[in-house]
Biopython code that builds the backbone (N, CA, C, O; Angstrom):
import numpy as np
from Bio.PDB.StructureBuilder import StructureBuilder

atoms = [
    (1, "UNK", "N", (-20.273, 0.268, 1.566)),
    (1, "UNK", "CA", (-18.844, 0.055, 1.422)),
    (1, "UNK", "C", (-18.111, 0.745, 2.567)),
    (1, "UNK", "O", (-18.086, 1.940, 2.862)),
    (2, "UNK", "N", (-17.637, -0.099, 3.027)),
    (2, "UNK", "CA", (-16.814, 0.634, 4.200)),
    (2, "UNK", "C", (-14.833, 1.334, 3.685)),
    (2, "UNK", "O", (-14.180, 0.816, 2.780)),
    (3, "UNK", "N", (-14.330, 2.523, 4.546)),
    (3, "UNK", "CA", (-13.763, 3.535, 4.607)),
    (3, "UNK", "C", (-12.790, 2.536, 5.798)),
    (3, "UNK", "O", (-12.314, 3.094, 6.786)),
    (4, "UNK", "N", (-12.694, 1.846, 5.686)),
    (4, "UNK", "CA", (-11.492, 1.159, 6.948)),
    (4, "UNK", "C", (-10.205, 1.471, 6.559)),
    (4, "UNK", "O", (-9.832, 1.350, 5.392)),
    (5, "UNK", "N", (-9.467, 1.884, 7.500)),
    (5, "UNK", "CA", (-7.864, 1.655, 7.070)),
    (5, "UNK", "C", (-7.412, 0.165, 8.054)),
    (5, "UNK", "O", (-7.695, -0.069, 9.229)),
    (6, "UNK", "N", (-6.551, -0.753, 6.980)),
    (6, "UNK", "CA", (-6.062, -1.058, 8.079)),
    (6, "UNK", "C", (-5.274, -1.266, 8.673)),
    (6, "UNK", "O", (-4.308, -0.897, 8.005)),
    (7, "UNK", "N", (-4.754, -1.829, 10.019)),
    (7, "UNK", "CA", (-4.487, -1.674, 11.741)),
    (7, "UNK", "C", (-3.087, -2.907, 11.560)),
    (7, "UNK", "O", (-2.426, -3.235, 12.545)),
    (8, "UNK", "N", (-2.831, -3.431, 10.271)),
    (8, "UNK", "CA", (-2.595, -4.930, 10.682)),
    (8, "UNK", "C", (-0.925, -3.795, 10.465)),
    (8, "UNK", "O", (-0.810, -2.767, 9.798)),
    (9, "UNK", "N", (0.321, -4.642, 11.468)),
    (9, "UNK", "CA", (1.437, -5.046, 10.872)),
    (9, "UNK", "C", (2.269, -5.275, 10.465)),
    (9, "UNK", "O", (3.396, -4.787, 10.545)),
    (10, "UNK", "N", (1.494, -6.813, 9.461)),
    (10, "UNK", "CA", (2.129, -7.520, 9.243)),
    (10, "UNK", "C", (1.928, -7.190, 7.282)),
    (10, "UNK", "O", (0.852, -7.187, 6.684)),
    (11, "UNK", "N", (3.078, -6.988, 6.770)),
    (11, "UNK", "CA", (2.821, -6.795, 5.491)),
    (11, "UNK", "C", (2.434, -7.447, 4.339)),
    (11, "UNK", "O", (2.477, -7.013, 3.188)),
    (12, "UNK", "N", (2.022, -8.605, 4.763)),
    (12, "UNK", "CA", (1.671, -9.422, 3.881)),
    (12, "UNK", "C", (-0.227, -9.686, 4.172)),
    (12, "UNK", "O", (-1.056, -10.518, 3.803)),
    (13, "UNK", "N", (-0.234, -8.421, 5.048)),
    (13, "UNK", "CA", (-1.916, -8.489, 4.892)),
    (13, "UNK", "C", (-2.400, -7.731, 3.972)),
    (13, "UNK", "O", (-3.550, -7.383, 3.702)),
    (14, "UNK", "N", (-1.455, -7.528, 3.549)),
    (14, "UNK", "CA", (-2.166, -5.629, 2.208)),
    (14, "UNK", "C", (-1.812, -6.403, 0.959)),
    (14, "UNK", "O", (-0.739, -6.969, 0.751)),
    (15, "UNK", "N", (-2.887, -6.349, 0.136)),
    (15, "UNK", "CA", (-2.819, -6.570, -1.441)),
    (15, "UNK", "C", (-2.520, -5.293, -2.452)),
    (15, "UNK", "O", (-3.208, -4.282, -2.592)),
    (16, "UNK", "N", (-1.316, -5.638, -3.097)),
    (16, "UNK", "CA", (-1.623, -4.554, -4.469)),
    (16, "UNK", "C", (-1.913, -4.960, -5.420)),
    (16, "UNK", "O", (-1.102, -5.833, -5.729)),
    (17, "UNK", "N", (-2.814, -4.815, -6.296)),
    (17, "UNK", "CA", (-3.613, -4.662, -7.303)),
    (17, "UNK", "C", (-3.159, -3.205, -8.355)),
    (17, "UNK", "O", (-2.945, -2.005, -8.189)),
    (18, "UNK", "N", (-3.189, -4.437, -9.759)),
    (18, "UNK", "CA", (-2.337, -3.097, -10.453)),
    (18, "UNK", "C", (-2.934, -3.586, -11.772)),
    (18, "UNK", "O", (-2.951, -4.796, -12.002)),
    (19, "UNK", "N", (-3.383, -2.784, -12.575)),
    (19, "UNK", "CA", (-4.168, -2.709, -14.074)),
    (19, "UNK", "C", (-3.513, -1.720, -14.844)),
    (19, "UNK", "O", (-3.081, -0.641, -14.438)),
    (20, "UNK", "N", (-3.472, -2.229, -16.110)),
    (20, "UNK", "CA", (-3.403, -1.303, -17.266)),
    (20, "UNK", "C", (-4.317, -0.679, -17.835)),
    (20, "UNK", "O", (-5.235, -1.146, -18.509)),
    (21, "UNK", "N", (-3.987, 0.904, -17.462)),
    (21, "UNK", "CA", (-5.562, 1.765, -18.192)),
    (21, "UNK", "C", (-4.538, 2.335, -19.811)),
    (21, "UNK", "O", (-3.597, 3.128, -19.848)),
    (22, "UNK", "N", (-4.876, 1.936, -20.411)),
    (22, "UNK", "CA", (-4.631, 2.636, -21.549)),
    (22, "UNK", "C", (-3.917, 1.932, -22.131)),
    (22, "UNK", "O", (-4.089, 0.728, -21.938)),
    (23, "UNK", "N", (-2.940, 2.309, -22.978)),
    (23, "UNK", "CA", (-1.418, 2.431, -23.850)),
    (23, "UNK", "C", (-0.556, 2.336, -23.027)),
    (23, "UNK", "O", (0.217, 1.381, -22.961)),
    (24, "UNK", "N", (-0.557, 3.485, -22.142)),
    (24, "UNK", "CA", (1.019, 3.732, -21.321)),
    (24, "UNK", "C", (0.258, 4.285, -19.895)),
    (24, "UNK", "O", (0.717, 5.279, -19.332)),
    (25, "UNK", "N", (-0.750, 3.687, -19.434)),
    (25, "UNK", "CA", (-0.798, 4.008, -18.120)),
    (25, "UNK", "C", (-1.447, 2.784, -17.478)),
    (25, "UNK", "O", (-2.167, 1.975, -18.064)),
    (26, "UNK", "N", (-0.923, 2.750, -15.583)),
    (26, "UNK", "CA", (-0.785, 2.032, -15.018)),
    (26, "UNK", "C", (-1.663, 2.545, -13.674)),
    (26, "UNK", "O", (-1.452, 3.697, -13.295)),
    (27, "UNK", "N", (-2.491, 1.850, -13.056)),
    (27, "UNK", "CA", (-2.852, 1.962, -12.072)),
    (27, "UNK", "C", (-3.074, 1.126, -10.566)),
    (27, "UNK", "O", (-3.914, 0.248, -10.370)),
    (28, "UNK", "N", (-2.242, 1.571, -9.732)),
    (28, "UNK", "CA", (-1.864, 0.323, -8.596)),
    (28, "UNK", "C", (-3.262, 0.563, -7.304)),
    (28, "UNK", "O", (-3.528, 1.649, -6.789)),
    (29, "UNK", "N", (-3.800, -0.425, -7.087)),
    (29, "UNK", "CA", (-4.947, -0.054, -6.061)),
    (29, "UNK", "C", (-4.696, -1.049, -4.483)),
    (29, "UNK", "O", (-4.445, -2.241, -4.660)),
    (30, "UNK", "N", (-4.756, -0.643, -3.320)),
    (30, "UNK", "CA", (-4.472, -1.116, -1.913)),
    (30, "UNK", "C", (-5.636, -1.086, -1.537)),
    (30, "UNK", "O", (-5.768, -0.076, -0.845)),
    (31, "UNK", "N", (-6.766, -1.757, -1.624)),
    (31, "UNK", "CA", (-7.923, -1.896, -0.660)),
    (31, "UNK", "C", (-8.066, -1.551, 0.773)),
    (31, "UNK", "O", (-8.827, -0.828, 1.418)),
    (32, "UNK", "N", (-6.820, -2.512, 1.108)),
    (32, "UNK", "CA", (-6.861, -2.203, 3.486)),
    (32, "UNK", "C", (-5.863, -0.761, 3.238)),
    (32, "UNK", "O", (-5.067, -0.483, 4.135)),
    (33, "UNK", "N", (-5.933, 0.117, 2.023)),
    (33, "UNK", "CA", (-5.930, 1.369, 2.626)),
    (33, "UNK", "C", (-6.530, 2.476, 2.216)),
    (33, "UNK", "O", (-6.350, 3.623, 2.626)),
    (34, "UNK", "N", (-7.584, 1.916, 1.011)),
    (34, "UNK", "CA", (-8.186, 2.380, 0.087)),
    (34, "UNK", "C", (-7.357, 3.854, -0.325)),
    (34, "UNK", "O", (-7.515, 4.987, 0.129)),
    (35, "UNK", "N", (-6.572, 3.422, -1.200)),
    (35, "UNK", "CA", (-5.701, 4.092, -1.872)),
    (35, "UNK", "C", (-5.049, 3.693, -3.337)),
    (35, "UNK", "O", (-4.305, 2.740, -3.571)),
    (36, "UNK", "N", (-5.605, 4.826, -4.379)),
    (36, "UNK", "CA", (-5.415, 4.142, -5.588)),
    (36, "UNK", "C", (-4.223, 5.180, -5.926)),
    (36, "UNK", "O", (-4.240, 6.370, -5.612)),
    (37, "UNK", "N", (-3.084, 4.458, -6.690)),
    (37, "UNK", "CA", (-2.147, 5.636, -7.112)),
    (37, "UNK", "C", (-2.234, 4.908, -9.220)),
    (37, "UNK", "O", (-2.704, 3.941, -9.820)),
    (38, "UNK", "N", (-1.313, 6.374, -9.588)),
    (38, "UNK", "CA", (-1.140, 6.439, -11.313)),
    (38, "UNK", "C", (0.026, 6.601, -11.826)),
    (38, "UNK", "O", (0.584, 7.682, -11.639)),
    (39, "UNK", "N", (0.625, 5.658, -12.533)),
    (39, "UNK", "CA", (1.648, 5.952, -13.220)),
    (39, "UNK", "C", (2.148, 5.305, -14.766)),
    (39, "UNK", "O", (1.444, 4.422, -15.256)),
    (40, "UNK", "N", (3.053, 5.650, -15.309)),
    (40, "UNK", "CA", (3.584, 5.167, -16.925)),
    (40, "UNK", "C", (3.844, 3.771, -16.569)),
    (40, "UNK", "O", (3.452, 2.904, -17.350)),
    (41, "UNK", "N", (4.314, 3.514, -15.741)),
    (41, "UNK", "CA", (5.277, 1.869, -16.329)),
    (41, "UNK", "C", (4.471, 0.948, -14.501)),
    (41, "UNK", "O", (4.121, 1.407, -13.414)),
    (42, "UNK", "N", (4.510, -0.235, -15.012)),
    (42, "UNK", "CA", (3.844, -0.985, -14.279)),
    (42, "UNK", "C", (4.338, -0.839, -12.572)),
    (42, "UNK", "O", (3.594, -0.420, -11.685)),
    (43, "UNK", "N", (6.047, -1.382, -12.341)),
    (43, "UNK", "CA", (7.199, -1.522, -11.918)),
    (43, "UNK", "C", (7.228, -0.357, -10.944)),
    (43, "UNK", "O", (7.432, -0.482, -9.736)),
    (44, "UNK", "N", (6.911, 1.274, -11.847)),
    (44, "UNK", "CA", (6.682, 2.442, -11.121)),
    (44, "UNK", "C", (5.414, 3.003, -10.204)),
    (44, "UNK", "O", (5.300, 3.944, -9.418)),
    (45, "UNK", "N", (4.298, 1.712, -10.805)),
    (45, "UNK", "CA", (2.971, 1.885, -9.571)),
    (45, "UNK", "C", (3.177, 0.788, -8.241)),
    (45, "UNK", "O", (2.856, 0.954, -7.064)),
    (46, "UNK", "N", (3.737, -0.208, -8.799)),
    (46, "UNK", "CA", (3.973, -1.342, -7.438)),
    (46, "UNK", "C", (5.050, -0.542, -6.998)),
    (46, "UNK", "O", (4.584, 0.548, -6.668)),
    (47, "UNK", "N", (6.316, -0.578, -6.835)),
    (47, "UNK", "CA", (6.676, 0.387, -6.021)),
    (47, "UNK", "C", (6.016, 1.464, -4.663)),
    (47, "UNK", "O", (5.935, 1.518, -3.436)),
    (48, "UNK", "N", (5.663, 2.181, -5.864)),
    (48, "UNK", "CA", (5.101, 3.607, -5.342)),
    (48, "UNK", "C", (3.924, 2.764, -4.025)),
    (48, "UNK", "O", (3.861, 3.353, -2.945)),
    (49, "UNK", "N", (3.257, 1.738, -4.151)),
    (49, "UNK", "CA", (1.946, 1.587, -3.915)),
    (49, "UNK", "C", (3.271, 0.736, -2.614)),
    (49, "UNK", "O", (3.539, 1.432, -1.635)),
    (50, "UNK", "N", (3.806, -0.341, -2.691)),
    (50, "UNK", "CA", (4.878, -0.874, -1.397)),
    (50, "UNK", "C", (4.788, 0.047, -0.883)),
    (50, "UNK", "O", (4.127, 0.070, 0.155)),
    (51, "UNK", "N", (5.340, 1.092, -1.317)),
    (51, "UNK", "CA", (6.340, 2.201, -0.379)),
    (51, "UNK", "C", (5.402, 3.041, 0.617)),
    (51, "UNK", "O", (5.662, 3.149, 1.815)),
    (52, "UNK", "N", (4.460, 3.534, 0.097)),
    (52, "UNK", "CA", (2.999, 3.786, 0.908)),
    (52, "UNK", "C", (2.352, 2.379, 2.021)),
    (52, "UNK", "O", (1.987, 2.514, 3.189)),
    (53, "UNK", "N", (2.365, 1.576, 1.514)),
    (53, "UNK", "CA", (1.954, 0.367, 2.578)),
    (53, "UNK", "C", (3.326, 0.342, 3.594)),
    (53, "UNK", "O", (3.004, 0.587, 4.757)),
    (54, "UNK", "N", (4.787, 0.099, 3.407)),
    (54, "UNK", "CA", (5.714, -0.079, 4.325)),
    (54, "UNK", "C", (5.384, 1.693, 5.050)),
    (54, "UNK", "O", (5.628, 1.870, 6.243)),
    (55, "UNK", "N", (4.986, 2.541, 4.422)),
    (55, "UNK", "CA", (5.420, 4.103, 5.115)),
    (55, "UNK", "C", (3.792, 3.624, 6.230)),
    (55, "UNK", "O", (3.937, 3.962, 7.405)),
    (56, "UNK", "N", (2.759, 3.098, 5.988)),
    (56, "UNK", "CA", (1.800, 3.179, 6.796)),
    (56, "UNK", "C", (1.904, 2.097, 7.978)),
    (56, "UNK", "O", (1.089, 2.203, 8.894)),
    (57, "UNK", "N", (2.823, 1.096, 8.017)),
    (57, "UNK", "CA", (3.038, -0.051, 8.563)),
    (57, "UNK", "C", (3.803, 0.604, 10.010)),
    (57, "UNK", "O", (3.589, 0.400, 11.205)),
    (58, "UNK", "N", (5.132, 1.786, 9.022)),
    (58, "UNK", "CA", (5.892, 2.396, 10.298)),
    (58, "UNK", "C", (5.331, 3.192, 11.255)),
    (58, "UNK", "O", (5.712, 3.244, 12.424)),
    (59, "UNK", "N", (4.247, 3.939, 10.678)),
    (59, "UNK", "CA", (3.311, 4.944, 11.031)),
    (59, "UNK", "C", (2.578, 4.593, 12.416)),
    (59, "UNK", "O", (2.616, 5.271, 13.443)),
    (60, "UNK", "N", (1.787, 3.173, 12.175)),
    (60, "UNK", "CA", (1.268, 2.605, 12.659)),
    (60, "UNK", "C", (2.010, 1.976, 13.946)),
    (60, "UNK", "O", (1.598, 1.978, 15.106)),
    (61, "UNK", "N", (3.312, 1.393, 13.399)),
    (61, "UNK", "CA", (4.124, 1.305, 15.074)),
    (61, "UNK", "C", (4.747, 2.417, 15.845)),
    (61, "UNK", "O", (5.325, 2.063, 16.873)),
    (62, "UNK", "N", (4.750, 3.767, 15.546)),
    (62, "UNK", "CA", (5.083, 4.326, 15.946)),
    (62, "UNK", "C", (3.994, 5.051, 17.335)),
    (62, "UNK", "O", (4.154, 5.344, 18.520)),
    (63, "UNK", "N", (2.635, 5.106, 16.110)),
    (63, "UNK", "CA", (1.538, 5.342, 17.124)),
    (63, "UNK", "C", (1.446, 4.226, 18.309)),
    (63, "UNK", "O", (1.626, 4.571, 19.477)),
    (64, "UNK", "N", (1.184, 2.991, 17.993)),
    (64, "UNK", "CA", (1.406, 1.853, 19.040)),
    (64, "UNK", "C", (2.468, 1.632, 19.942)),
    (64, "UNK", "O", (2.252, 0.941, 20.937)),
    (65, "UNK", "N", (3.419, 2.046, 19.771)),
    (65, "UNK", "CA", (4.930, 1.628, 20.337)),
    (65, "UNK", "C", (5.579, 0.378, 19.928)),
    (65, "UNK", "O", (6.712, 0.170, 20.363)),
    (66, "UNK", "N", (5.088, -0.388, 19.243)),
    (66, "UNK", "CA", (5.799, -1.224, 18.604)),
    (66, "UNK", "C", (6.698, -1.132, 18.367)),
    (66, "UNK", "O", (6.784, -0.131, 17.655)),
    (67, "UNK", "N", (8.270, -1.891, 18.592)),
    (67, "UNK", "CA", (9.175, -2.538, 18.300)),
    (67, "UNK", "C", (9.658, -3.166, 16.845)),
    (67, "UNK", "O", (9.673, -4.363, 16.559)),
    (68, "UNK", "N", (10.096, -1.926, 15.895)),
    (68, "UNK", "CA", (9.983, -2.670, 14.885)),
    (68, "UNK", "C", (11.058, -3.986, 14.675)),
    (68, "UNK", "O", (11.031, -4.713, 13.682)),
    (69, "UNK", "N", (11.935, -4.126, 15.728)),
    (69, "UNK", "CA", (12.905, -5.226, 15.691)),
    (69, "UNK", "C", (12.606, -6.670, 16.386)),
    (69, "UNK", "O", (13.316, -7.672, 16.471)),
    (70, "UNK", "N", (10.927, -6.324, 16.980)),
    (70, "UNK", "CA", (10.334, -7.587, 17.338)),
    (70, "UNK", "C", (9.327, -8.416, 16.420)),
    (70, "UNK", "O", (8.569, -9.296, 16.829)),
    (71, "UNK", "N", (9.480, -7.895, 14.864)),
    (71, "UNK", "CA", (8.730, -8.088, 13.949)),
    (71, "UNK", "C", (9.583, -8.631, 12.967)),
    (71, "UNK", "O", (9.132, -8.954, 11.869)),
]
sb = StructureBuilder()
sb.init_structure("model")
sb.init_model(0)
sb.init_chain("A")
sb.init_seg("    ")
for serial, (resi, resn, name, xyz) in enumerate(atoms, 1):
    if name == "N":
        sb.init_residue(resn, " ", resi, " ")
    sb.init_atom(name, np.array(xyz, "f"), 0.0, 1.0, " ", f" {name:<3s}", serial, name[0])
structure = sb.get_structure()
């Protein structure tokens, strides 16, 4: 199993994936960043799990020099 992060972007290359563990818990999973997050309400793991993919997207143009207004 590979440990890749990835490189892309464009945000519609990252999947979130989100399951109900329990009663009242929620778990959102990002594969291209292998990053699983936990929370109560569904609404509050997609979020959380966007907000980490858009924070790694900026990250990523910043290291590159990318233009985020040519995207």
């Amino acid at each position: 199993m590979s440990n890749l992060i990835s490189n892309s972007l464009n945000i519609n290359d990252y999947e979130i994936l989100i399951r109900r563990r329990g009663e009242t818990d929620y778990a959102s999973y990002c594969p291209q960043l292998n990053l699983m997050l936990v929370g109560s309400y569904h609404e509050e793991v997609e979020n959380k799990m966007y907000e980490k993919v858009v924070s790694h997207i900026e990250e990523l143009k910043k290291l590159t020099g990318t233009d985020p207004s040519n995207n």
